[in-house]
C-alpha positions, -999 to +999 in steps of 0.1 A: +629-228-546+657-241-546+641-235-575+619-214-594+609-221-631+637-216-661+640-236-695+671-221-714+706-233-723+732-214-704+762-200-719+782-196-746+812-209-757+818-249-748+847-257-725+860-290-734+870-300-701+841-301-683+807-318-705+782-290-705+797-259-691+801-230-710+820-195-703+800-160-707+828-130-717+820-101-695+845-065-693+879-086-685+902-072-714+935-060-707+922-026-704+900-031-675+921-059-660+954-029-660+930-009-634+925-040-610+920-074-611+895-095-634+884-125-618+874-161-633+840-170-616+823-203-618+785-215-614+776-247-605+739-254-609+725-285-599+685-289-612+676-266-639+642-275-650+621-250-640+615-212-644+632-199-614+663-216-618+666-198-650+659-166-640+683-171-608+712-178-637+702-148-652+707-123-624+741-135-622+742-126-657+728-096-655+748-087-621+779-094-641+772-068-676+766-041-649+790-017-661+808-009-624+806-051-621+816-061-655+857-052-651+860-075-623+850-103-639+876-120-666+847-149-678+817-169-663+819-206-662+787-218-663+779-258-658+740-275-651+743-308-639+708-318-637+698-335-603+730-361-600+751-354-575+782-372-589+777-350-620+783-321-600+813-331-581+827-340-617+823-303-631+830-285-593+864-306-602+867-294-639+864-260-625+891-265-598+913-274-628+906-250-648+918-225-621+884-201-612+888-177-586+857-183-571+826-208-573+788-204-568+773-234-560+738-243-558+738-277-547+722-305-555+729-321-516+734-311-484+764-328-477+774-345-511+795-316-522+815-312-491+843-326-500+846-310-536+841-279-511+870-285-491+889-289-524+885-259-538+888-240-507+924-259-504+927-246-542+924-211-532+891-208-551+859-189-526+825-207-525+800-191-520+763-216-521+732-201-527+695-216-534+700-247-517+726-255-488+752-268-480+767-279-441+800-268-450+813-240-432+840-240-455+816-222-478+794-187-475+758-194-473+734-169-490+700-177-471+679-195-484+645-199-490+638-233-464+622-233-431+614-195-420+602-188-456+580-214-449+564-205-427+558-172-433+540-183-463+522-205-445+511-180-421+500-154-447+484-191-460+464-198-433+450-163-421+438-162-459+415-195-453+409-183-416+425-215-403+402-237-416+397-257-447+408-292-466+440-283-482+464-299-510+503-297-507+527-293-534+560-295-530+595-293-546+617-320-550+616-350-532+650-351-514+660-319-517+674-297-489+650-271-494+624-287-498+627-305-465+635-268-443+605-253-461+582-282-454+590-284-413+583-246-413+550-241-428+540-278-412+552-264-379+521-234-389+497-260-404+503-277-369+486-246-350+454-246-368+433-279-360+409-266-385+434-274-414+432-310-428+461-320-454+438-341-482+471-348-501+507-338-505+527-343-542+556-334-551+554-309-582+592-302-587+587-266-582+573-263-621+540-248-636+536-277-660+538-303-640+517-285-611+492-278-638+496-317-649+493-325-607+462-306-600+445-321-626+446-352-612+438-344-576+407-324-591+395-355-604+401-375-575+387-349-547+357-332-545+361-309-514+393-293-516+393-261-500+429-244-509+455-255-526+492-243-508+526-243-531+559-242-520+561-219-550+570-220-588+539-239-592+510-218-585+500-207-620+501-243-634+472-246-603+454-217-614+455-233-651+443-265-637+410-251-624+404-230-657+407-264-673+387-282-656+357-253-651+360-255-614+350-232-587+383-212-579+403-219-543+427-194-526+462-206-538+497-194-522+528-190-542+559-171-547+560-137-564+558-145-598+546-115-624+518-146-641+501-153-604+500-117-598+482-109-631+462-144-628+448-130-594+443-099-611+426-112-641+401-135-620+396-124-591+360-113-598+355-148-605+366-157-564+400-162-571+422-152-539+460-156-533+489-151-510+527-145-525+562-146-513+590-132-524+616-156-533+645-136-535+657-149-566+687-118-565+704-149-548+730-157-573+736-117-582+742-117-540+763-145-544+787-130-572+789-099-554+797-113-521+828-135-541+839-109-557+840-087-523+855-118-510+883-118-541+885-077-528+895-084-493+864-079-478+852-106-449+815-108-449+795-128-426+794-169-429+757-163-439+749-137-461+707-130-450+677-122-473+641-107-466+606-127-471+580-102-480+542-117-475+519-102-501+479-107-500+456-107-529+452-072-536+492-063-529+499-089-554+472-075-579+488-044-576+524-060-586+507-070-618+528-058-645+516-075-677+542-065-704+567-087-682+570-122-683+545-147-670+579-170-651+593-133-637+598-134-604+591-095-593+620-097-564+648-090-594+668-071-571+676-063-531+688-027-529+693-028-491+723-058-503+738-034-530+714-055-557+700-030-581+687-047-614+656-037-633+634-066-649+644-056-680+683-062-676+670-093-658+649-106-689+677-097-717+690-130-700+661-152-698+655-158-739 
């Protein structure tokens, strides 16, 4: 997930020294900053190319203009690397100089940023990583989605197809940290079920578009696929695919976006079956909360834990809500983590 789904421009107003970033002006005026503190926060995305990874910039977003949020937060320094790791580092280290209290990092490697990590923490400056990992324990960790969400997909996965069938992978990014945890969970499920046969794995970069482009191909290469399983961010660009090509729909997991739900919805009289997890995509609102806790005094956990809810077809039918976005992702918020956004405050970010 690591992830999903997410084509705008973050940001506002340029900040010359780092290429790219841009600062969002929440409730920090002298006013607010008289009756406590007002913090500088930065985010550090790595890939940005799909839906999700727009919708996770905009809970932060949205987390931030809530009005008992918005006086603790001075500006948002927003910077999206793309997938180079170096280019991350460089704007980590533009936002050590320019002084931010904190940093939320979703990062593009494992290990690569551990250093710039170590720096900002010797800096003062809390990082908190969420999306994708990181090994440093110089960091908080909000989970993330990687091996146990995995597999619970994959379970809710394979009791759909009763354990059985000739199946087609698509993953995320090839590389990527998530990617990798996800993949040894729902291929330590796939392993318990002799009846399931892998016909093909590709890598669909955890975006509809290129899933749809994906599928295409596979269709016209295989004649007896049986399922099709996503790693999420990708399912509707399957769904698509099969429309195209006037073939006989095939159960298809996903994550919990609004389109799959309203795509099983809209044809499941036609055979069309589905499983969805929620991707928590609240992670980077969790994240900015748990800095700006942090920047409070608090002392949360090293690993700040999320919730993978399973839905079959007829849950996610009922999730349906089709004046929302296709690319929403229904989990906007986590109430039980102090998370309360509405799709709506959610969206006013997304366009």
């Amino acid at each position: 997930m690591n992830r999903q789904i997410r084509r705008i421009a973050a940001g506002a107003i340029s900040i010359a020294a780092v290429v790219g970033v841009s600062a969002v002006m929440f409730g920090g005026t002298a006013a607010s900053a008289s009756a406590g503190k007002s913090w500088v926060i930065g985010i550090s995305n790595g890939y940005y190319g799909n839906a999700a990874r727009v919708q996770l910039e905009a809970e932060a977003k949205a987390y931030a203009a809530l009005p008992s949020v918005a006086p603790k937060i001075k500006k948002l320094v927003i910077n999206n690397a793309g997938v180079s790791v170096a280019a991350q580092i460089a704007a980590v280290d533009g936002m050590i100089a320019q002084h931010v209290n904190a940093i939320l990092l979703d990062s593009n490697s494992l290990t690569g940023l551990n250093a710039t990590i170590a720096a900002a923490r010797k800096a003062g400056i809390v990082v908190v990583a969420m999306n994708d990992q990181v090994s440093s324990m110089q960091a908080y960790q909000v989970q993330t989605v990687g091996q146990a969400f995995g597999a619970a997909e994959a379970q809710g996965f394979a009791t759909l197809i009763h354990g059985k069938g000739n199946i087609i992978v698509l993953r995320g990014l090839a590389g990527n940290a998530v990617d990798a945890a996800e993949a040894a969970g729902f291929n330590g499920v796939f392993t318990k079920y002799p009846g399931i046969k892998v016909l093909n794995v590709t890598y669909g970069q955890w975006d509809d578009a290129q899933a749809q482009q994906d599928m295409a191909s596979l269709l016209s290469r295989y004649s007896n696929i049986s399922a099709v399983y996503t790693e999420g961010g990708m399912e509707q660009g399957v769904v698509r695919a099969y429309v195209a090509a006037h073939k006989k729909f095939v159960p298809v997991s996903g994550t919990d976006e609004n389109g799959f739900a309203c795509q099983l919805k809209q044809y499941n009289s036609q055979g069309l079956q589905g499983v969805q997890i929620g991707s928590a995509l609240y992670a980077y609102a969790l994240a900015l909360k748990t800095a700006l806790d942090v920047l409070g005094g608090a002392h949360p956990a090293h690993l700040i834990p999320v919730s993978w809810v399973v839905w079959n077809t007829k849950q996610a039918i009922s999730h349906c809500v089709p004046a929302d976005s296709p690319s929403l992702f229904l989990g906007v918020s986590d109430p039980a983590d102090g998370i309360n956004l509405t799709a709506q405050e959610v969206e006013k970010y997304m366009h």
